[in-house]
Structure formats: C-alpha cells, structure tokens
N, C-alpha and C positions, 0 to 999 in steps of 0.2 A: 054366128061368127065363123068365119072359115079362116083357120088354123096353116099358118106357110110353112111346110113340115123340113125348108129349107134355112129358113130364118132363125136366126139367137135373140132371142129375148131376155131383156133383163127385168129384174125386180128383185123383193126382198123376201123372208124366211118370215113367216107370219105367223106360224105354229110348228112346234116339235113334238114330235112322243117319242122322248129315246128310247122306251121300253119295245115300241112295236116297231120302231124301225124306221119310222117315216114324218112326214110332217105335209106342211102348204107353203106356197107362196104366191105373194098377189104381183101381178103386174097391168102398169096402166095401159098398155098394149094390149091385154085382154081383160077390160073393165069385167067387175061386177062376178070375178071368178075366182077361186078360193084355188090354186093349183097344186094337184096332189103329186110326191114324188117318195119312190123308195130308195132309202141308204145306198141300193147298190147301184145306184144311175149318177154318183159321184165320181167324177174322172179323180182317175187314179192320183193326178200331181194337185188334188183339191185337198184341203183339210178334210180328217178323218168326222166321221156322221158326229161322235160323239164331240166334238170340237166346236159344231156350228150353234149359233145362238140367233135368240128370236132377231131381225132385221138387219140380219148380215145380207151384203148383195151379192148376187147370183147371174149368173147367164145359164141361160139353156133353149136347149130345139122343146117345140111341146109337139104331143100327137094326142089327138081325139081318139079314146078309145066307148066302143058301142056301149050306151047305154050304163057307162063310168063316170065321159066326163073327161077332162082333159090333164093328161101327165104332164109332166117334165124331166125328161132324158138330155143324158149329156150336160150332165150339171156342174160349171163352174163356180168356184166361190171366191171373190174378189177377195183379194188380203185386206184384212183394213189396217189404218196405222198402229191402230190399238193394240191387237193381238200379237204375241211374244210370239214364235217359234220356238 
C-alpha cells in the first residue's frame, strides 16, 4: 500500500496504553493495519492523551516508517457529542 504523506485520514482509536504513552487506530483507508501513534503527535487544540477513549474519531497524515510500519502524525480528535469539556 503506498501511503499519500499529503492526505488526512480518518478513523477510530482501537487501542490505548495510557501508561506508555500510545495506542492504534484502524482506518478503512488503510485495511487490514493496526496504526500506531504517540501522545505527542496530538495537535495541540486536540484533547489531552489522557482524555481519548477506545473509538473516538481521529483525522491524521500517516508516514511509513522502515521496518515499523506505519504512524500517525498530526492527530486530530473529533469532539464527539458525548464528552463534557
């Protein structure tokens, strides 16, 4: 699969580990891939790491890194109706 390092992708929050810092999100845009990102690839006007919960949606750029597997930078997180501010 080749990766449009220009493109936003969305999809959903499929796994967390608030201890280490990171988690996955899957999008149908890149079947069949589990995408890995860390706490600090959250834009700044996004809710705080500790905040996000499993299948909240997300926009982000992904990059193919060697022999990783592919991130997600630039990670927005859609408000949903649910959550309080």
């Amino acid at each position: 699969m080749t990766i449009d390092l220009q493109k936003r992708y969305t999809g959903k929050i499929f796994q967390l580990n608030t201890k280490g810092g990171f988690g996955f999100i899957t999008c149908h845009e890149i079947p069949f891939t589990r995408i890995y990102f860390h706490w600090s690839q959250l834009l700044q006007q996004t809710v705080n790491f500790l905040e996000l919960k499993k299948g909240d949606e997300v926009e982000f750029n992904a990059i193919e890194v060697p022999n990783k597997g592919i991130r997600a930078i630039k990670i927005d997180v859609f408000e949903s109706e649910n959550k309080v501010k």
